[in-house]
N, CA, C and O atoms as CSV, one atom per row, in Angstrom:
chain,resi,resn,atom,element,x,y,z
A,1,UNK,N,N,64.275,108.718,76.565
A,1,UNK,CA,C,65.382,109.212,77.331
A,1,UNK,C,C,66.107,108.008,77.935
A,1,UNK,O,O,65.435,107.130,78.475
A,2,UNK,N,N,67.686,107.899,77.864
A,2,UNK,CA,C,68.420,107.027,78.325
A,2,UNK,C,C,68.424,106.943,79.687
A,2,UNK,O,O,67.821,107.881,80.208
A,3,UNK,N,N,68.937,106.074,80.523
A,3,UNK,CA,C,68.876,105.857,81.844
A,3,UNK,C,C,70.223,106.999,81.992
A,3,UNK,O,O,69.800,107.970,82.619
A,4,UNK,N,N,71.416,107.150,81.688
A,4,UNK,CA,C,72.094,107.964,81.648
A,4,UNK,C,C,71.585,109.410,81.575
A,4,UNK,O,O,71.874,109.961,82.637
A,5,UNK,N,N,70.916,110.275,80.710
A,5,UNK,CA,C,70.552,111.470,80.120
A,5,UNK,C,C,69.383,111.653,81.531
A,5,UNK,O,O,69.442,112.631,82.277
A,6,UNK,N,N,68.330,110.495,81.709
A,6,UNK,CA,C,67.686,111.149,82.794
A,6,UNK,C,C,68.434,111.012,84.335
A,6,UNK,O,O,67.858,110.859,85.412
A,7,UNK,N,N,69.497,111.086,84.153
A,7,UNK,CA,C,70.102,111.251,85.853
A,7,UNK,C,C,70.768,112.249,85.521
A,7,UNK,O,O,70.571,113.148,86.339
A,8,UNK,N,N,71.798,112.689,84.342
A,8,UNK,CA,C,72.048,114.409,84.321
A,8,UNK,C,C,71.321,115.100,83.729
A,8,UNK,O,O,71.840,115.899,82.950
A,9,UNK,N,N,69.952,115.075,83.846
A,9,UNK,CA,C,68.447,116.337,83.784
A,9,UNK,C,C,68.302,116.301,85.034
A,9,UNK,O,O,68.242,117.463,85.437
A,10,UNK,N,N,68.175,115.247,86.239
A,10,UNK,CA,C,67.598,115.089,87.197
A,10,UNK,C,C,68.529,115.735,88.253
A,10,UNK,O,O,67.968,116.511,89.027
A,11,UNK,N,N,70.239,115.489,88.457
A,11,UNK,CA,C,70.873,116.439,88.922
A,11,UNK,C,C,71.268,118.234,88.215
A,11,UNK,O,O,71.971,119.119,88.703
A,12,UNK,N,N,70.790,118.216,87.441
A,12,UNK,CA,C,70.994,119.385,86.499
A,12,UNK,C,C,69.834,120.289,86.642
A,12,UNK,O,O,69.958,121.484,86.375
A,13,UNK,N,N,68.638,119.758,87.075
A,13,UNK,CA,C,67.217,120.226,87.523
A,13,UNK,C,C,66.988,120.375,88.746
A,13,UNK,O,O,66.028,121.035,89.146
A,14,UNK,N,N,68.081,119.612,89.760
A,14,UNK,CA,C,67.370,119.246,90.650
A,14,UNK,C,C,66.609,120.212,92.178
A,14,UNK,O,O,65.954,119.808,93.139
A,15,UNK,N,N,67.116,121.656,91.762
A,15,UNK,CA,C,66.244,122.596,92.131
A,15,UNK,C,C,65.440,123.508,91.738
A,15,UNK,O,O,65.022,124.477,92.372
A,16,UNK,N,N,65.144,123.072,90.281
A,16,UNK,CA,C,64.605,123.866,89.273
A,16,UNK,C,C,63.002,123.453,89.818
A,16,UNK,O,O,63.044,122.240,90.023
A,17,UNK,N,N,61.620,123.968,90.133
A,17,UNK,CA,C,60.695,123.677,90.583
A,17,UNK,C,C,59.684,124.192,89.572
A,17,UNK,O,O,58.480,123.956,89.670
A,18,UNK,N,N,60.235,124.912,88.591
A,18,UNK,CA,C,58.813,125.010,87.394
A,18,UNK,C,C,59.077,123.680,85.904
A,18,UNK,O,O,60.051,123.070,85.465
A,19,UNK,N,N,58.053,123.728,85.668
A,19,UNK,CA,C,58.050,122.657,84.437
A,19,UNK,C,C,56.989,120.408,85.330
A,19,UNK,O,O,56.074,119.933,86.003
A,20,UNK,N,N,58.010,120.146,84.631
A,20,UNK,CA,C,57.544,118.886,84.860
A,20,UNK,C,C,58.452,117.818,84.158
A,20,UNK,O,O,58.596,117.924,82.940
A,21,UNK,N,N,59.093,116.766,84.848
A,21,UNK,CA,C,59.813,115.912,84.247
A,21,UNK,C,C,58.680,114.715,83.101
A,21,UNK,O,O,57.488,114.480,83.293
A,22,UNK,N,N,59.538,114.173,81.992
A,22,UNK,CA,C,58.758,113.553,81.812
A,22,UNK,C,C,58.806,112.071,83.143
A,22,UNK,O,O,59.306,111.868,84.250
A,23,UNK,N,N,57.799,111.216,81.974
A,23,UNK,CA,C,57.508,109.522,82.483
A,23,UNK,C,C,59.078,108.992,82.567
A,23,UNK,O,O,59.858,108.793,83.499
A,24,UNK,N,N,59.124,108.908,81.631
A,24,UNK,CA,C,61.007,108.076,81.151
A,24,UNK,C,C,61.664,108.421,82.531
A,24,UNK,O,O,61.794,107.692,83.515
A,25,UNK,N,N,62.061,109.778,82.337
A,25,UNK,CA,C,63.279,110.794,83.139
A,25,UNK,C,C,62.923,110.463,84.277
A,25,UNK,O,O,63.811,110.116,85.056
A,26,UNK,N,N,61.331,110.464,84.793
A,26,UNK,CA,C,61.057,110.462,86.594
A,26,UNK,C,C,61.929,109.412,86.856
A,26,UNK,O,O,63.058,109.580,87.317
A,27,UNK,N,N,61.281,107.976,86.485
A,27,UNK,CA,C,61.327,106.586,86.830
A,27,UNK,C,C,63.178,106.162,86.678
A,27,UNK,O,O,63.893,105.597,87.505
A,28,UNK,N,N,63.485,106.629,85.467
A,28,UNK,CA,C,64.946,106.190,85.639
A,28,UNK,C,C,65.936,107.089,86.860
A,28,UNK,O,O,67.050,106.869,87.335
A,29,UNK,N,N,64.874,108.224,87.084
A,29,UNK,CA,C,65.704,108.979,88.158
A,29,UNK,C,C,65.596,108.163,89.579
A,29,UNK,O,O,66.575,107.748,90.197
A,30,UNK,N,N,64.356,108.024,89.946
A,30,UNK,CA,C,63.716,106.911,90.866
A,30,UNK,C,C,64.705,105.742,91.080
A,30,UNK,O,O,65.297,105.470,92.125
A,31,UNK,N,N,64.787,104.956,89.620
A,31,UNK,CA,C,65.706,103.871,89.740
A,31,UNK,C,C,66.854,104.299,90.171
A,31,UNK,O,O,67.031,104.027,91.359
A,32,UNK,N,N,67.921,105.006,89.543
A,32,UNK,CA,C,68.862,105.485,90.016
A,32,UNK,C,C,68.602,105.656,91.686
A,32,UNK,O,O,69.264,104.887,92.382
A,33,UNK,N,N,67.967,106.317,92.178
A,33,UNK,CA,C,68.383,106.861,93.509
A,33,UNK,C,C,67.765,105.460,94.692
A,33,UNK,O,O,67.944,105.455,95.910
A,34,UNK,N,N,67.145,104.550,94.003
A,34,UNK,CA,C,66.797,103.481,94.575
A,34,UNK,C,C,68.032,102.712,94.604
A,34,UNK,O,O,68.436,102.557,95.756
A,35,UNK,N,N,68.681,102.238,93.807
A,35,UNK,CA,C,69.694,101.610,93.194
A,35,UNK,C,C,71.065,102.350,94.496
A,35,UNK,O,O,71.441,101.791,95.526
A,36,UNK,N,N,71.373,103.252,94.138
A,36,UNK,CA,C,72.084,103.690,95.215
A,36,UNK,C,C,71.919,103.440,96.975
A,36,UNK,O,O,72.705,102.971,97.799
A,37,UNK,N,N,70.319,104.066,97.118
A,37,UNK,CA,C,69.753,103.873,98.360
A,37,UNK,C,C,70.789,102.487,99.029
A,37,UNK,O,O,71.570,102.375,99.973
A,38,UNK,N,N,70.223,101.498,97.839
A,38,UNK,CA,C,69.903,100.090,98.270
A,38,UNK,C,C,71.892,99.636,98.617
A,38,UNK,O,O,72.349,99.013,99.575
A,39,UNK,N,N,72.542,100.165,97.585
A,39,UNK,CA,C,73.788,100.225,97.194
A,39,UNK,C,C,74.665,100.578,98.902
A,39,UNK,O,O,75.472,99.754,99.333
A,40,UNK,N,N,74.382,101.715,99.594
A,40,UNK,CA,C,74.689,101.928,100.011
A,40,UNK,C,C,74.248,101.455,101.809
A,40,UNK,O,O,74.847,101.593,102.876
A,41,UNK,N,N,72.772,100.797,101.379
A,41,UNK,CA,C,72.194,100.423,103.019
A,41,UNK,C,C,73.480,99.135,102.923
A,41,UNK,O,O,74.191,99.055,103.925
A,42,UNK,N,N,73.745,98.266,101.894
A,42,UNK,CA,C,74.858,97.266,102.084
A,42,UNK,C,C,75.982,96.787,102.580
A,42,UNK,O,O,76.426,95.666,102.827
A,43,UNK,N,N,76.473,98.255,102.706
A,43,UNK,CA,C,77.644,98.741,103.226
A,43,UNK,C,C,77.280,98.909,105.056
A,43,UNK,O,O,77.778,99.775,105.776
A,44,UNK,N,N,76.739,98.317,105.301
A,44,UNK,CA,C,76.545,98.212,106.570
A,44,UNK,C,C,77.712,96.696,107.253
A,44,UNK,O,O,77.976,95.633,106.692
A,45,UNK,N,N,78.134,97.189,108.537
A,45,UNK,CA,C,79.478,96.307,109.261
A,45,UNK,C,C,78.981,95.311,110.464
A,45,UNK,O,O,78.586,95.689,111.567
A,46,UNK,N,N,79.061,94.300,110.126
A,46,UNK,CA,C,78.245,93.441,111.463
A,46,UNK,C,C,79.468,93.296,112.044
A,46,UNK,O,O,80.391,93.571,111.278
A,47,UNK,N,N,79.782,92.963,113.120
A,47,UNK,CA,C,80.508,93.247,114.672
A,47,UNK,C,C,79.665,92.395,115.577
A,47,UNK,O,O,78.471,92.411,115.877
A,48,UNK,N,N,80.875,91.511,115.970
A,48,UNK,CA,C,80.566,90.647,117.486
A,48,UNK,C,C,79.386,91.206,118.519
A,48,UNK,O,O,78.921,90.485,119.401
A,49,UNK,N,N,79.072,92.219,118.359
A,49,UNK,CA,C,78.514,93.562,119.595
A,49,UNK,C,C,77.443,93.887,118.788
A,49,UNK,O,O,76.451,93.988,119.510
A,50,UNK,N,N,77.102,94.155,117.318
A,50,UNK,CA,C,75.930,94.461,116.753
A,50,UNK,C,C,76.428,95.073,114.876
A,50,UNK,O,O,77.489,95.390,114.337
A,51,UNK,N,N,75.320,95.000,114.537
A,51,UNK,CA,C,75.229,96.058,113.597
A,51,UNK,C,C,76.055,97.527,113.642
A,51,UNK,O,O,75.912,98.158,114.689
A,52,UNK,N,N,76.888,98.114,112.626
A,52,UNK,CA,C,77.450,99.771,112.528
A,52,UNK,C,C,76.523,99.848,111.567
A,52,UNK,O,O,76.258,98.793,110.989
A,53,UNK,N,N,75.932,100.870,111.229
A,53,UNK,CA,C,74.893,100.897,110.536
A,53,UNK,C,C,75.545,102.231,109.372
A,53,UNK,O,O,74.982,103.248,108.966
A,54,UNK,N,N,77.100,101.625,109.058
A,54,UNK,CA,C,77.647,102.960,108.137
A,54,UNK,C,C,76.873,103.507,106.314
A,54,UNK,O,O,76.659,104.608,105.807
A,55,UNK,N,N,76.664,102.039,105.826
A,55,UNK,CA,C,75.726,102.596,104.872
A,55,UNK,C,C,74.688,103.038,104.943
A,55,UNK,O,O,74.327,103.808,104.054
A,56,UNK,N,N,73.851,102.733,105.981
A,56,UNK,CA,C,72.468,103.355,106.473
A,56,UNK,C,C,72.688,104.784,106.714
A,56,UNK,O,O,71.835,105.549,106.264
A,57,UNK,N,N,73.899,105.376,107.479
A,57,UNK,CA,C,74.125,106.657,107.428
A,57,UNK,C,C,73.986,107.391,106.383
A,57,UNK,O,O,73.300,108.384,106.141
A,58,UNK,N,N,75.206,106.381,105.406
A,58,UNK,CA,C,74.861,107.613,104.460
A,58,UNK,C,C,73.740,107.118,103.103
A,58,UNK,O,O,73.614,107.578,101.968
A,59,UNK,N,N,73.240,106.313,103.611
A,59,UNK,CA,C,72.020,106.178,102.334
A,59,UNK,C,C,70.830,107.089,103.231
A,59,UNK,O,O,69.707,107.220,102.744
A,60,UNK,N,N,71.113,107.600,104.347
A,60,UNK,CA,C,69.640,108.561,104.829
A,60,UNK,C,C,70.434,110.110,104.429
A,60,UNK,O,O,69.720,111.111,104.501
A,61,UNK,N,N,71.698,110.260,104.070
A,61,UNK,CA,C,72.045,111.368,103.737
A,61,UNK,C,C,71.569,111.614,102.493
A,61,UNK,O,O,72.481,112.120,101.839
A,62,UNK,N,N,70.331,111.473,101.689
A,62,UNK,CA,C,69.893,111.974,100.400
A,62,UNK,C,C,69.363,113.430,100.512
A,62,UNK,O,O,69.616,114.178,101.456
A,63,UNK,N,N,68.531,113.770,99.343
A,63,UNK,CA,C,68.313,115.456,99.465
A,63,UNK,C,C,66.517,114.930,99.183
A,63,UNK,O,O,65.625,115.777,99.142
C-alpha cells in the first residue's frame, strides 16, 4: 500500500471500528499524522513577551 492509498483508507475508515488495518496502512497513517503533528507544532510565533503557541493549538486539535 502507497503512502497515499493508506491515508484515504485511514480517513475513509476512520470511524469504521470492525476489521483491522493492515502493517503498511497503520504506519504510513502514523507517519502521516506525525508529519502533520510536527508540521503544525512549527507554526508556533515567538514574541518579545513569549511564545503564541498557534500551531500547538491546532496540532492538539486531532481526533
Amino acid at each position: 500500500m502507497s503512502f497515499g492509498d493508506a491515508i484515504l483508507a485511514g480517513f475513509r475508515q476512520y470511524a469504521e471500528f470492525g476489521g483491522r488495518a493492515g502493517v503498511a496502512e497503520f504506519w504510513w497513517f502514523i507517519l502521516f499524522v506525525t508529519l502533520v503533528t510536527s508540521g503544525l507544532g512549527a507554526l508556533n510565533v515567538a514574541t518579545p513577551n513569549g511564545v503564541i503557541g498557534v500551531g500547538s493549538s491546532l496540532a492538539s486539535v486531532r481526533g
